[in-house]
N, C-alpha and C positions, 0 to 999 in steps of 0.2 A: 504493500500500500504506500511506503516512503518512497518507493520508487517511483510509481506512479503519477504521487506532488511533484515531487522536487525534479521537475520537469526544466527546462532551460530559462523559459520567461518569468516562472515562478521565481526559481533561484534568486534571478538576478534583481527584481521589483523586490525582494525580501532584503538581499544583500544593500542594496541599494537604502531600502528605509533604516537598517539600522544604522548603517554609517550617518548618516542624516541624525538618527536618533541620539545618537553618542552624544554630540553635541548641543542638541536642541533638549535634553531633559534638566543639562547643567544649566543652560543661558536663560532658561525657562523661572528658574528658582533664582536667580542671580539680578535681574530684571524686577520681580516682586519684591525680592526682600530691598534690595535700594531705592525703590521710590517709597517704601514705608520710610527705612530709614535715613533718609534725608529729609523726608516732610514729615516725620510722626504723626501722621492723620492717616485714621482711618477713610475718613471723608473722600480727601484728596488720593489716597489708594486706591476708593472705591472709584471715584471719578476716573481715574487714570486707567481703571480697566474697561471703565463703560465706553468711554470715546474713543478706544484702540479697536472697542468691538464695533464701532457704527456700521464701518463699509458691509457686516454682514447682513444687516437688515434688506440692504437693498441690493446690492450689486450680484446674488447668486440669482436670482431672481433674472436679473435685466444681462449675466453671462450664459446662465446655462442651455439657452438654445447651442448656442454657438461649440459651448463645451458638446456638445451631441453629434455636432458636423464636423467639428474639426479631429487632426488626430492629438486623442490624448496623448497619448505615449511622449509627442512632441513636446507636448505645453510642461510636461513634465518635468524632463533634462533640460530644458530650455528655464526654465521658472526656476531650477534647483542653482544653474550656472550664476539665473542675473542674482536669487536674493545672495547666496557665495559671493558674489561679489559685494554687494549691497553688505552683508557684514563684515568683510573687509574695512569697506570706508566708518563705518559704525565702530569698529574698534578701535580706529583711526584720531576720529571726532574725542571719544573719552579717553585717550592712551593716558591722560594726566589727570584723570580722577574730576573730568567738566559734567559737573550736573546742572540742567534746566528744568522744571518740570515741561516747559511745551516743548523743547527739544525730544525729550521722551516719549511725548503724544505721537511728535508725528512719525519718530521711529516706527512706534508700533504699530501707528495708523502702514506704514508699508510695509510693513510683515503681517500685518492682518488681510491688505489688498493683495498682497500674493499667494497668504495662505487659503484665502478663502479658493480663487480661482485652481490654485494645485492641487486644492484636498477635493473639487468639484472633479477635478481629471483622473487623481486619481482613485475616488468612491466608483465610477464611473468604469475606468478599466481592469482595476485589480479583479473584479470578480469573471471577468473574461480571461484571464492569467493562471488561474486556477483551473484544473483538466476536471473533467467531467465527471459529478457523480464522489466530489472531494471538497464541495463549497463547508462543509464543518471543519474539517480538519484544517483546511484552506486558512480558514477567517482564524480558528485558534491560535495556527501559526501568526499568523498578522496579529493578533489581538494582542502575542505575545511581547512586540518587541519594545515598547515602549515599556512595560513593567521589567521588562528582565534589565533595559538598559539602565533602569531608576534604581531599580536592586543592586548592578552592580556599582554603575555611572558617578551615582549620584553621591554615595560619602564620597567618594573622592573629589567630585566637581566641587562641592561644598569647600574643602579644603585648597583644592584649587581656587577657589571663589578670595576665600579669606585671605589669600596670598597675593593672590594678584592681581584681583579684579576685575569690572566686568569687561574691562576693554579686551583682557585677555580670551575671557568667555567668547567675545564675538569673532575674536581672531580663528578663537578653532573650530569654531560653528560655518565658519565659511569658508575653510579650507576643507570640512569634512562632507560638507556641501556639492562642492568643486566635485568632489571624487565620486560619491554620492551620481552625481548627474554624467559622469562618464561611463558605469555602470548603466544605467538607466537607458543608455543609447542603442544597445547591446541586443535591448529587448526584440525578438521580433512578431509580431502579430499581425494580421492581414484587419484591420478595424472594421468593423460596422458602424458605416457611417452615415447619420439621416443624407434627407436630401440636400442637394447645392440651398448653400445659405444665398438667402434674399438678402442684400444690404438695405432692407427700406423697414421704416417705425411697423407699418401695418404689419405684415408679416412675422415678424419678433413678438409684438402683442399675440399675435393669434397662438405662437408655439408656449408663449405664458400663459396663456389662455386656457391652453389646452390641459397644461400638466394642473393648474388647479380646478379644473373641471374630473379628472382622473383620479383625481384624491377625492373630490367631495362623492365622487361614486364608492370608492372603497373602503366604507366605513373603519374598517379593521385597522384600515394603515391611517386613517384619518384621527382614529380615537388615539390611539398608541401616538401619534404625534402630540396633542394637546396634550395625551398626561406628559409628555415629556419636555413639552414648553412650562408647565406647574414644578417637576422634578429639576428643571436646571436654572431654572428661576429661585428653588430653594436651595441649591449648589453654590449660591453665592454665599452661605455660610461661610463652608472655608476662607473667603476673605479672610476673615476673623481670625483664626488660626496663626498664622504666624505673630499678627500684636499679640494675640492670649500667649505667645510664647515669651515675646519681648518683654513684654510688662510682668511677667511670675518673676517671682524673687528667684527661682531656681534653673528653670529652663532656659535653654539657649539655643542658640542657632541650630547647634550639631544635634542635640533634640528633636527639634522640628525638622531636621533633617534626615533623621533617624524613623521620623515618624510616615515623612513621606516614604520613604526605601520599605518600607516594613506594607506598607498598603501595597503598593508596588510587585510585592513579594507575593501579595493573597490573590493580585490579578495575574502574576505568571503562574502561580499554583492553579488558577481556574484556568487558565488557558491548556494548562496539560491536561489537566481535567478532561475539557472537550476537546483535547488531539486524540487520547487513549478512550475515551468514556463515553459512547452515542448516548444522547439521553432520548429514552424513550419517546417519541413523538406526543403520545397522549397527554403526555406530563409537561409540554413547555411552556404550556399557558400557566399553569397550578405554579409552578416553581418561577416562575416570573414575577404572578403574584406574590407570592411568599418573600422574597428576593426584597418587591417595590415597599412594602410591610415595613421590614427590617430597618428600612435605611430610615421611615420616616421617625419608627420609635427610638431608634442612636441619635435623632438629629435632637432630640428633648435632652437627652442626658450627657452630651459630648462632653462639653465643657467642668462637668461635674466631678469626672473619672478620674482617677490619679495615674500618671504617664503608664504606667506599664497596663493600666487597663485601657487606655484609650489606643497603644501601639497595637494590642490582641484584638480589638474592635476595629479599627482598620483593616487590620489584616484579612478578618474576616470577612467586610465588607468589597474587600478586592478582592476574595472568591467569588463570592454572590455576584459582584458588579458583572466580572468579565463573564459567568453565564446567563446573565440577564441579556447583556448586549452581546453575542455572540447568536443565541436565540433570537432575539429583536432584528439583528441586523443580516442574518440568515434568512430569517423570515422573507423579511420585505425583497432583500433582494431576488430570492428565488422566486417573488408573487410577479415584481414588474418586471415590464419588457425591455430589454435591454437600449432602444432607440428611445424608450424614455428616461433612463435612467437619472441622466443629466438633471434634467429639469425636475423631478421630482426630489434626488438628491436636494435640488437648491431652495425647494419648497421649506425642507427641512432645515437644512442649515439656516434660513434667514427666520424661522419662527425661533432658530435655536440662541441663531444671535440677537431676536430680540429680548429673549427671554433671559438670557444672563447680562445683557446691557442695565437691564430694569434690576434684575436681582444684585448684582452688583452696585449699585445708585444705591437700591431700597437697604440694602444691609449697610454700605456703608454711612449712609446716614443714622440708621439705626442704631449703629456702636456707636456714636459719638453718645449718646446720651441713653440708650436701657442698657443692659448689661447683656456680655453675651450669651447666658445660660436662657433669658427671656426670649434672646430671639433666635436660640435653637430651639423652645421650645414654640414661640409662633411659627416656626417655618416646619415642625412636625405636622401642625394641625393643616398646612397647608396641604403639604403632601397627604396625608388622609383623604381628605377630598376629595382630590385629584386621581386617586387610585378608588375611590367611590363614586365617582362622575365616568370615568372616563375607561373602566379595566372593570371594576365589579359589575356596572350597572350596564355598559354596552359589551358583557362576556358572552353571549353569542357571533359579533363581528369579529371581535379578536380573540376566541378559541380558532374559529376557524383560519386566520392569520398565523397564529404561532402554532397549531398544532398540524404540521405541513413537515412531509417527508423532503428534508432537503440533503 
C-alpha cells in the first residue's frame, strides 16, 4: 500500500511542503510573540492579526475561478520562489532589530495575499496527486507535516528565535522556500482544466455564482461550513495564550513553546492514526461529533489547568483535531467535483477568514478588560450552539456527508 502512495508527484508535493514547513512553523511563533512583545496589548495583537487576515474575506472568492483554469502546479513553485524571495528582503528590512507596528501589517498583509492564493492551488491539486482509492492515507500523510515539523522544528526555532531573531527567522524561511519550489517543479501531472478563462467582470461573476449556488444545494457541506465559521471564530482564544504565558509569574517562553510542540505531537499521533487505522465509515459522523464536544468543554477550563494539565489537554486535542479534519476534509473532497474544487475551496476559506478576522478583534478586545478564564468560558457556550444548530440538529445532511466510503 506505501508503495502505491508514494508515487513520484506525491513524493515530491510532500517533500516539497515540509521543506516549506521547516521554516514557516518557527517564523510563525516568532512573528506572534514580537508584536505582543513590543506592544504588550492584547488589543493591538489582536488587531494585528485581524488586518493580516483581510485579503481572505474577499480575494478567494474574486481568485478562485481562475485558480480552476489555470495550472496549479505552476502558481505553486512560482508563489513559493517570489514569497522566498519576499522573505529575503523581510529579513533584510529587520536585520537590526526595526520594529513598526504598520510595517508588520503590511508584511503580513503579503504573506496572507500569497498564502491565500497558494493554499487555493494547492487544496485544489494535492488531492489529484494522491493515486486512486489512497485519499485517507493521502490526507494523513499531509495532515502530518506540519505537526511533526512543530514537534520537532519548533524547540529549536524557539531557541533559534531567542538568539537571533526574527530577521534571522525570515532568512531561513526563504531560502527553505527557494528549495521548496524547485522540488515543486519536478511534479508532473496532465491538469484538468475548466474552460479558457473569459477576461471580462460578467463571466467571473457567473463562475462565483455558480460555486455559491452548489453549496446552498448541498446542505451537508453547507452546515459543516457554518459550524466551522462559529469553531474558528472561537479559535481566537488562543490569542490569549501566549500573554497568559507572559504575565504568570512562572511560565515562559520555552513553556509556551513546549506547549505548542506537545499539541503538535497529538496531531502527528492522529495522523498515524488515520495512515494505519481506516475508521469505520458508519462512525465519522458520531466521532466528529464527539471530537466538536470536546474542544468546546476544554475551551471553559483552559486557562484554569496547571501546565502539565493543560500540555496533556493539548495533546489530546491534537489527536481528536487531526481526525476531525482528516474526516471533514476527506469528506468534502471526495463529495465535489474536481472542476469545482477551486471555487468552493475559496467559498470556505473566505467564510474562514472572516470568521477569525472577527474572532481575533472580539477576543482581543475582550482581554483587555474580563479575564481570560471568562472568555474561554463564553467562547465554550458559543461553540455548543454551533455544534446544536448546525451538526446535531441538521445530522441527516451531514451523516450522509461524513459517513462516505473514501
Amino acid at each position: 500500500m506505501q508503495h502505491k502512495l508514494w508515487q513520484k508527484n506525491f513524493t515530491l508535493i510532500i517533500l516539497g511542503t515540509i521543506i516549506s514547513a521547516i521554516g514557516g512553523v518557527g517564523l510563525s511563533l516568532a512573528l506572534s510573540v514580537t508584536v505582543y512583545d513590543q506592544t504588550q496589548s492584547t488589543w493591538l495583537t489582536g488587531l494585528y492579526s485581524a488586518l493580516t487576515i483581510i485579503p481572505t474575506i474577499l480575494l478567494p472568492i474574486l481568485v478562485s475561478p481562475i485558480i480552476d483554469r489555470f495550472s496549479r502546479k505552476k502558481m505553486i513553485y512560482r508563489l513559493d520562489y517570489f514569497m522566498g524571495g519576499m522573505f529575503l528582503v523581510f529579513a533584510f528590512i529587520t536585520r537590526s532589530g526595526y520594529f513598526n507596528f504598520y510595517v508588520y501589517v503590511v508584511m503580513g498583509l503579503i504573506m496572507t495575499l500569497n498564502g491565500i492564493i497558494y493554499n487555493l492551488a494547492y487544496d485544489s491539486l494535492f488531492p489529484n496527486l494522491i493515486p486512486k482509492g489512497m485519499l485517507q492515507k493521502g490526507y494523513a500523510v499531509g495532515n502530518l507535516i506540519y505537526p511533526l515539523t512543530n514537534v520537532l522544528v519548533l524547540p529549536v526555532a524557539t531557541l533559534v528565535f531567542k538568539h537571533f531573531g526574527v530577521s534571522f527567522m525570515f532568512a531561513i524561511e526563504g531560502i527553505l522556500l527557494i528549495i521548496a519550489a524547485t522540488f515543486e517543479q519536478f511534479i508532473d501531472i496532465d491538469e484538468n482544466l475548466g474552460k479558457s478563462l473569459k477576461l471580462n467582470l460578467k463571466s467571473h461573476m457567473e463562475d462565483i455564482t455558480e460555486g455559491f449556488r452548489y453549496l446552498l444545494r448541498e446542505k451537508g457541506i453547507w452546515n459543516v461550513y457554518l459550524f466551522f465559521f462559529v469553531m474558528m471564530f472561537a479559535d481566537g482564544l488562543n490569542l490569549l495564550i501566549y500573554p497568559f504565558f507572559e504575565k504568570h509569574e512562572t511560565l515562559t517562553l520555552i513553556h509556551y513553546s513546549l506547549l505548542l510542540s506537545l499539541q503538535s505531537a497529538g496531531y502527528m499521533f492522529g495522523g498515524f492514526l488515520h495512515y494505519f487505522i481506516k475508521i469505520p465509515t458508519h462512525m465519522r459522523y458520531m466521532i466528529s461529533l464527539i471530537v466538536y464536544s470536546v474542544f468546546a468543554v476544554t475551551d471553559a477550563l483552559f486557562f484554569l489547568m496547571p501546565l502539565y494539565v493543560m500540555i496533556l489537554i493539548k495533546f489530546l486535542l491534537g489527536i481528536l483535531g487531526m481526525n476531525s479534519a482528516n474526516i471533514r476534509i476527506t469528506s468534502i473532497n471526495a463529495y465535489i467535483d474536481d472542476s469545482k474544487r477551486g471555487r468552493i475551496n475559496a467559498v470556505y476559506t473566505t467564510m474562514i477568514g472572516t470568521s477569525i478576522l472577527l474572532g481575533k478583534l472580539f477576543t482581543g478586545w475582550l482581554g483587555e478588560f474580563m479575564s481570560f478564564v471568562e472568555v474561554g468560558m463564553l467562547y465554550s457556550v458559543i461553540v455548543l450552539m454551533g455544534i446544536l444548530l448546525f451538526i446535531v440538529k441538521q445530522s441527516p445532511s451531514v451523516k450522509h456527508l461524513y459517513n462516505r466510503e473514501v
